[in-house]
C-alpha positions as CSV (number, residue, x, y, z in Angstrom):
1,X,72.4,119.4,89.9
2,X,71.7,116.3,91.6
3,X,72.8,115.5,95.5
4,X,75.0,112.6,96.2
5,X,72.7,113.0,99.1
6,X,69.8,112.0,97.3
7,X,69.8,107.9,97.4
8,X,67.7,105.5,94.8
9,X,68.6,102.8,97.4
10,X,70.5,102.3,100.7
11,X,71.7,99.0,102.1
12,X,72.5,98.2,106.3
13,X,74.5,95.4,106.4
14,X,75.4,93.1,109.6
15,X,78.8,91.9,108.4
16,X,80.0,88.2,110.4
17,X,83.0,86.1,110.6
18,X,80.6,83.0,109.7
19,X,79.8,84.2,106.4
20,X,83.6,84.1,105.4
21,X,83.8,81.3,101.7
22,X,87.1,80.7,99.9
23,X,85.1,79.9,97.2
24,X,82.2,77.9,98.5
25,X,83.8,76.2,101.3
26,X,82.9,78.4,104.9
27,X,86.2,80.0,106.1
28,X,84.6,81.7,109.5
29,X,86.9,84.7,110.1
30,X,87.5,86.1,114.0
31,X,84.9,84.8,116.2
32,X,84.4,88.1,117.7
33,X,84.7,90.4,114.8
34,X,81.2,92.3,113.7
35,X,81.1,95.1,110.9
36,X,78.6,97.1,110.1
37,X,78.5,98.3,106.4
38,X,76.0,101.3,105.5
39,X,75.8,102.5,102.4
40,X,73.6,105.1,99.9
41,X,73.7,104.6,96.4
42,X,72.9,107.2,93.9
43,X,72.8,105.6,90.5
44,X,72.2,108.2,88.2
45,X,75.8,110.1,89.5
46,X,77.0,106.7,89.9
47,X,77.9,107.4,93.6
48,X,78.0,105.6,96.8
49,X,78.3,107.1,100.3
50,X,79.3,104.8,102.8
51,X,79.9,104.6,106.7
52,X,81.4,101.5,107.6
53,X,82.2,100.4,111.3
54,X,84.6,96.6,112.6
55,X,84.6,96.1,116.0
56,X,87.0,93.7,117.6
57,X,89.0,93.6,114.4
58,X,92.6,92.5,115.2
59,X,95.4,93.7,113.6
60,X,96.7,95.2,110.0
61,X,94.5,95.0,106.5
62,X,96.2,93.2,103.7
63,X,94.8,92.2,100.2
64,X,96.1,92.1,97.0
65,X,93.8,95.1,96.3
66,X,94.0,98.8,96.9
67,X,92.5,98.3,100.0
68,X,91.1,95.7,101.6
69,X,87.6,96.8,102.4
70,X,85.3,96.0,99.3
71,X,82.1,95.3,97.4
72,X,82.4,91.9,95.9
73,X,79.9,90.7,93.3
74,X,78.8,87.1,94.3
75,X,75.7,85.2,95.2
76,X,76.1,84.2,99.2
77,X,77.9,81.1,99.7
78,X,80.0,82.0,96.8
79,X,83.3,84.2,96.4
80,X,83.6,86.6,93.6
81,X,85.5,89.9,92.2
82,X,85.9,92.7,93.9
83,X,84.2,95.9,92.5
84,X,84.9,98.6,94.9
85,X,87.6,99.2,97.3
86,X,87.1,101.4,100.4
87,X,89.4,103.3,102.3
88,X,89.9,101.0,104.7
89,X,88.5,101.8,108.4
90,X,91.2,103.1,110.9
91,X,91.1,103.0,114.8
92,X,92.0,100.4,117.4
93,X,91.4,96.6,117.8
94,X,88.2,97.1,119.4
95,X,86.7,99.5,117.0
96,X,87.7,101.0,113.7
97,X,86.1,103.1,111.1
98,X,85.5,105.3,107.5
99,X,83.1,107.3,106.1
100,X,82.3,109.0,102.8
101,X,81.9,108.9,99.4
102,X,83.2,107.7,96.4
103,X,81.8,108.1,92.5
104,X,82.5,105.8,89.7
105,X,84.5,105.1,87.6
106,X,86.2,102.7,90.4
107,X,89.0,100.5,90.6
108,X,90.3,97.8,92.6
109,X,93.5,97.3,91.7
110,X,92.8,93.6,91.2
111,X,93.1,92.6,87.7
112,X,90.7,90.2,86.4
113,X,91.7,86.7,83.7
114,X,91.3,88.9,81.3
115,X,94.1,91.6,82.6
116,X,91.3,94.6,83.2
117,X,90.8,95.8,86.8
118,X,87.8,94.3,88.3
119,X,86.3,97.5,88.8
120,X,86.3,98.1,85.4
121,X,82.9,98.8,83.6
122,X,81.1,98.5,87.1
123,X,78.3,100.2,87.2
124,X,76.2,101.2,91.2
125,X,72.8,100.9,89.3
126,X,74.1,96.6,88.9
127,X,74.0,96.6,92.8
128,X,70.0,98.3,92.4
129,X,69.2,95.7,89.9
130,X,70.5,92.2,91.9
131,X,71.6,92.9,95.4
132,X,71.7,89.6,96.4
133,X,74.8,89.2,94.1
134,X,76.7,91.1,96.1
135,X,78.6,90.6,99.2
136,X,80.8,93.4,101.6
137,X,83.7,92.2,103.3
138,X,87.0,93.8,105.2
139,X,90.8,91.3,104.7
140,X,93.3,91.4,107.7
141,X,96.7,89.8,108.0
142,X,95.6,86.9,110.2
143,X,92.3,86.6,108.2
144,X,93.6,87.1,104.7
145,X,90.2,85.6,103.0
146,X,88.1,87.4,105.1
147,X,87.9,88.9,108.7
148,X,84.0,89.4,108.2
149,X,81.0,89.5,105.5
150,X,77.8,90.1,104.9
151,X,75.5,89.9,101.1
152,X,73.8,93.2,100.4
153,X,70.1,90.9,100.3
């Protein structure tokens, strides 16, 4: 069988409080926050593996999700769905962080207009085909729309 090992794509992302939209007005989260967002995607299990690192990230997660440490599907400058939900990192203020992998089908715990989870029907291989329509972000407490973020293109 295949390795979730084995990646059709992989994605390094610089995640920064500037990039932070409520919709498509800026919402800069903490000034000194960074994340780093690394992911592998297998398509054809439908898997991603992921090692994710915040630095100076104050404070408790909160979103209305399972977690709040996603994969939202917008355009930059725009806010959007979430698709996947990560364990959310865990350390101190100064540095937290996850690792693993997780395969589809995923959920979000988010329900769209429509009453489905926004995971639903969410596919890795729609990440391979448009990554710049989708953004990764981490929610605290004190920045509820988004502490960081950074588009995958």
């Amino acid at each position: 069988g295949a390795s979730p090992f084995q990646y059709s794509s992989t994605f390094n992302v610089i995640a920064l409080p500037s990039e932070v939209r409520n919709g498509t007005t800026p919402t800069p989260g903490a000034p000194e926050a960074q994340g780093f967002f690394n992911y592998g995607i297998n398509a054809e299990l439908d898997t991603i593996c992921y090692n994710i690192t915040l630095l100076n990230v104050a404070g408790d997660f909160s979103s209305p999700a399972l977690t709040a440490t996603h994969i939202h599907e917008a355009a930059i400058g725009t806010s959007g769905p979430p698709r996947i939900a990560f364990p959310n990192p865990v350390g101190d203020d100064l540095r937290k962080s996850t690792a693993g992998c997780m395969t589809g089908p995923f959920t979000t715990g988010v329900k769209a207009a429509d009453g489905t989870d926004t995971g639903a029907g969410f596919r890795l291989s729609m990440i391979e085909a448009n990554p710049a329509g989708f953004f990764t972000d981490s929610h605290t407490a004190l920045f509820p729309v988004g502490v960081v973020r950074g588009q995958l293109a």
